[in-house]
C-alpha positions as CSV (number, residue, x, y, z in Angstrom):
1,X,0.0,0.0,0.0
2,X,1.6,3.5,-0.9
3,X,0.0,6.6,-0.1
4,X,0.2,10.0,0.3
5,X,-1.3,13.3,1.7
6,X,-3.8,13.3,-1.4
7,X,-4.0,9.7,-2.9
8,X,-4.2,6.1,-1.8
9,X,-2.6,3.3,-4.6
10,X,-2.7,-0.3,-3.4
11,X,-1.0,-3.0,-6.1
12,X,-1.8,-6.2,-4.4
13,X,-1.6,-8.9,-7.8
14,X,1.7,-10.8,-6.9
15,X,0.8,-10.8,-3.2
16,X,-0.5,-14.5,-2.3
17,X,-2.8,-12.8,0.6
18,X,-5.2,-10.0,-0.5
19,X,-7.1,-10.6,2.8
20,X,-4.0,-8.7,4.7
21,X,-3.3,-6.2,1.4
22,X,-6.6,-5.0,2.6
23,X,-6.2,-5.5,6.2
24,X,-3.7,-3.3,5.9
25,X,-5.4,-0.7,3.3
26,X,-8.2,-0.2,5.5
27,X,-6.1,0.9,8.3
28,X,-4.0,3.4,6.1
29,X,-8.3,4.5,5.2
30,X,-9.0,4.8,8.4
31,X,-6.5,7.1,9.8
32,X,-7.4,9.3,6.9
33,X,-10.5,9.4,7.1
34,X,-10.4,10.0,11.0
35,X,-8.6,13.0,9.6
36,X,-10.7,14.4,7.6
37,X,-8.8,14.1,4.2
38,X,-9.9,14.8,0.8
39,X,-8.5,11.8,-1.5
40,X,-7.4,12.9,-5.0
41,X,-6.6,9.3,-5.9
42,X,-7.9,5.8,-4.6
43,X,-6.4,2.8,-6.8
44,X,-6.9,-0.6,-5.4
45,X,-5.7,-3.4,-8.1
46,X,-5.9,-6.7,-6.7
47,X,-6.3,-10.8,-6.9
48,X,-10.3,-11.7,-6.1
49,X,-11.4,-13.6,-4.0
50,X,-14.7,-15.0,-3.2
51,X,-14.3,-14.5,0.7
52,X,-16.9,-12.6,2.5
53,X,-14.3,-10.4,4.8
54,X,-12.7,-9.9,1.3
55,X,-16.1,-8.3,-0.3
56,X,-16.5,-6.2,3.1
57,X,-13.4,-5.2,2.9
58,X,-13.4,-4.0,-0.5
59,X,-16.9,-2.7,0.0
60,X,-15.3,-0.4,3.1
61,X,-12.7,1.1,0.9
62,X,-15.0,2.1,-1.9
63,X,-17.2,3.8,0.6
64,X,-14.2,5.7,2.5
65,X,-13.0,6.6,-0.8
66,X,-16.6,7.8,-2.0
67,X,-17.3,9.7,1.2
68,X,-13.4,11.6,1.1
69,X,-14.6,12.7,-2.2
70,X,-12.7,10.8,-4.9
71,X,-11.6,12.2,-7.9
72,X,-10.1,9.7,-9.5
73,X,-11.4,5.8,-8.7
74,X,-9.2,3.1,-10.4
75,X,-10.1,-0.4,-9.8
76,X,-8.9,-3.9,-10.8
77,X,-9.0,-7.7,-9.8
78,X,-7.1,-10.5,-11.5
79,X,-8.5,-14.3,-10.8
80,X,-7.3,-17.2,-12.5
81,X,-10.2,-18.3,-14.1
82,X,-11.6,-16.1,-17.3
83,X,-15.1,-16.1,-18.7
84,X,-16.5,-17.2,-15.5
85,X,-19.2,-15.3,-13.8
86,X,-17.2,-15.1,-10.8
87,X,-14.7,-13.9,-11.9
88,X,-15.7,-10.3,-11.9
89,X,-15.8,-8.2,-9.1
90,X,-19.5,-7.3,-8.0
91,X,-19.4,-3.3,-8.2
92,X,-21.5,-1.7,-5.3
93,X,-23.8,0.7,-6.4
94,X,-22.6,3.3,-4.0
95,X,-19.7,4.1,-7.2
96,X,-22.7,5.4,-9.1
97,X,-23.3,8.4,-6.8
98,X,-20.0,9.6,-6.7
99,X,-20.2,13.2,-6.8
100,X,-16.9,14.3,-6.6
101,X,-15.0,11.8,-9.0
102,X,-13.9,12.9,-12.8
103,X,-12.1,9.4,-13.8
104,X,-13.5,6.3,-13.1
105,X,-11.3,3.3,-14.5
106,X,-12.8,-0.6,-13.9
107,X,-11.2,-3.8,-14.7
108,X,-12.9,-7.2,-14.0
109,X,-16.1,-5.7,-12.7
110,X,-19.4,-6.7,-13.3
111,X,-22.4,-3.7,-13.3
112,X,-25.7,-4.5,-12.4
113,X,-28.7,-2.0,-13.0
114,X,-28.6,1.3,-11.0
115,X,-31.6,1.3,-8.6
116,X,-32.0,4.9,-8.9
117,X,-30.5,7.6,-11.4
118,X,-26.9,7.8,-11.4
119,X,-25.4,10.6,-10.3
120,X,-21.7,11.2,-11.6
121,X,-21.7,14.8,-12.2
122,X,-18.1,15.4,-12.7
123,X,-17.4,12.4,-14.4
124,X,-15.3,13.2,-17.6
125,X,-13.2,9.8,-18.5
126,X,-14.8,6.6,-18.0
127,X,-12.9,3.6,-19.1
128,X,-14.1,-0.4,-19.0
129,X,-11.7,-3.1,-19.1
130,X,-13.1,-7.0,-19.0
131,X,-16.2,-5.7,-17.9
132,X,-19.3,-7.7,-17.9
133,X,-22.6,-5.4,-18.2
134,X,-25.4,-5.0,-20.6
135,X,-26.5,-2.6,-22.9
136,X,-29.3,-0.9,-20.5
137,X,-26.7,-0.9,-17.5
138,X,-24.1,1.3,-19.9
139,X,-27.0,3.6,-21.2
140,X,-27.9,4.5,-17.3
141,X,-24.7,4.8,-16.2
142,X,-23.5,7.1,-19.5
143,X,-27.1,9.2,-18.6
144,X,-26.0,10.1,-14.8
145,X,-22.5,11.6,-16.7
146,X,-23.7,15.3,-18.3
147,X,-19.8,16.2,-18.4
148,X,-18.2,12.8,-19.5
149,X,-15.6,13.7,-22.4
150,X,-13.6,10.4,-22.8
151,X,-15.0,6.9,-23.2
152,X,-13.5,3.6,-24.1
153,X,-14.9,0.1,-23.7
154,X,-12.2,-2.9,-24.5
155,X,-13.5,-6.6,-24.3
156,X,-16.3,-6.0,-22.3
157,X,-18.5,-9.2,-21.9
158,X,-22.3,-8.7,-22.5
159,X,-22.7,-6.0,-25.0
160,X,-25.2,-6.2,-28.0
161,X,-26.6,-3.3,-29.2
162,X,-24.6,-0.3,-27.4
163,X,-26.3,3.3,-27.6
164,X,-24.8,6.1,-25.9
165,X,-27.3,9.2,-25.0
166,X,-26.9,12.7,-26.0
167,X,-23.7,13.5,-24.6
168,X,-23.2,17.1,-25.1
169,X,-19.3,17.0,-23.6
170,X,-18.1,13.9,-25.7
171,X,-15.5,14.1,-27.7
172,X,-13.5,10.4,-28.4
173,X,-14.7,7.6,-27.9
174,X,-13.4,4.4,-28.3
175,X,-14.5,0.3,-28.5
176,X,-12.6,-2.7,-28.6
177,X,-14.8,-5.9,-29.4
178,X,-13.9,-9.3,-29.0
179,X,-17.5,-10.8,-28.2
180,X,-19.5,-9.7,-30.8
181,X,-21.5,-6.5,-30.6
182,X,-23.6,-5.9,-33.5
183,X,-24.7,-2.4,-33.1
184,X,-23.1,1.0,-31.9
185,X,-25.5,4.2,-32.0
186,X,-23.8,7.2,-30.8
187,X,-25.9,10.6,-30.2
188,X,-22.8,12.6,-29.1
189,X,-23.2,15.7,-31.6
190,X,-19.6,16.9,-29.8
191,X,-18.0,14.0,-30.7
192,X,-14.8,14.5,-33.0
193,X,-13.1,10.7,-32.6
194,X,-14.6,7.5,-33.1
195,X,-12.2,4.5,-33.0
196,X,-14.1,1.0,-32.9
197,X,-11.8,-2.1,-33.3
198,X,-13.5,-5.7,-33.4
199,X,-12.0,-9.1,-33.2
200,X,-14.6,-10.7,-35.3
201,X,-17.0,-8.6,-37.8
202,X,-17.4,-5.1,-37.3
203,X,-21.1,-3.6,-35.5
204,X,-23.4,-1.1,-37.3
205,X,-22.5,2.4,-36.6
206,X,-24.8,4.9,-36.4
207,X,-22.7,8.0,-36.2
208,X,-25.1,10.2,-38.2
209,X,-25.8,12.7,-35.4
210,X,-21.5,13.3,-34.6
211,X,-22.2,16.7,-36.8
212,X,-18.1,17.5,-35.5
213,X,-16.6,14.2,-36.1
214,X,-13.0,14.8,-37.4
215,X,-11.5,11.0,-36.9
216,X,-13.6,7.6,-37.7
């Protein structure tokens, strides 16, 4: 665990015990949060685990990070296993309401539905690694973003028929496909870059409403 007056960056993959990586992040949490602290940075990047003190754990750093008013939230897990549903990390829905945070980066997480509308008002890069969501989950989160700027989406399990809302802020976005997407419909009229890679045959684009689109 390293940290410093403004950030918190924990790189736990080649330890063989996340339990105490977290043991001992949550302390380091703790002592700043008892102080008060704003948090600039929180990374957490770390082998799952399927242990419940492991998913309370994790669960109590997201919400100390939330509540110190996060700007930038960057979180992965690695497992052995691939293409498994457990092999995703089970995002709480408290990440949806953070205020405060501009750059949200998840690897290995799965997204279920928002139970209310999300609220990520300073939200301007989002970026989804191995992610497992659908269509509708994207959509809601992308509507709770009114400043988002920067999107990208590589090998994210789940996707069909992706459509991003009028997003007045956007300008690049960018999708690597490996699991077959078959439809991309983008209302960003700010958008001026477009970059879609897939693995297998390209989706329908729909890019008719990107009036400043410079790069496809």
């Amino acid at each position: 665990v390293w940290h410093t007056h403004s950030s918190v960056e924990c790189n736990g993959l080649l330890s063989k015990s996340p339990e105490n990586i977290l043991k001992c992040l949550l302390k380091t949490s703790l002592n700043r949060y008892r102080g008060d602290i704003s948090l600039e940075k929180f990374t957490l990047i770390i082998q799952l685990s399927d242990d419940l003190k492991f998913v309370s754990s994790v669960y109590r750093c997201l919400r100390y990070a939330v509540e110190s008013n996060v700007n930038e939230l960057k979180l992965g897990f690695c497992c052995p296993y691939s293409n498994y549903p457990d092999s995703y990390y089970n995002l709480p829905q408290l990440v949806f309401y953070a205020k405060s945070m501009a750059l949200l980066e998840l690897d290995s997480c799965k997204l279920e539905s928002p139970r209310g509308n999300v609220i990520l008002s300073c939200l301007m890069e989002l970026c989804l690694r191995h992610v497992c969501a659908d269509d509708q989950v994207i959509k809601d989160l992308l509507s709770g973003c009114p400043l988002i700027e920067f999107i990208s989406i590589i090998s994210c399990q789940g996707l069909k028929h992706l459509e991003l809302p009028n997003l007045g802020k956007l300008k690049e976005f960018k999708v690597y496909d490996e699991y077959g997407l078959e439809r991309v419909y983008i209302h960003g009229v700010s958008a001026h870059s477009v970059d879609i890679i897939a693995l297998h045959i390209l989706p329908h684009i729909n890019i008719a409403a990107c009036k400043n689109l410079k790069k496809l």
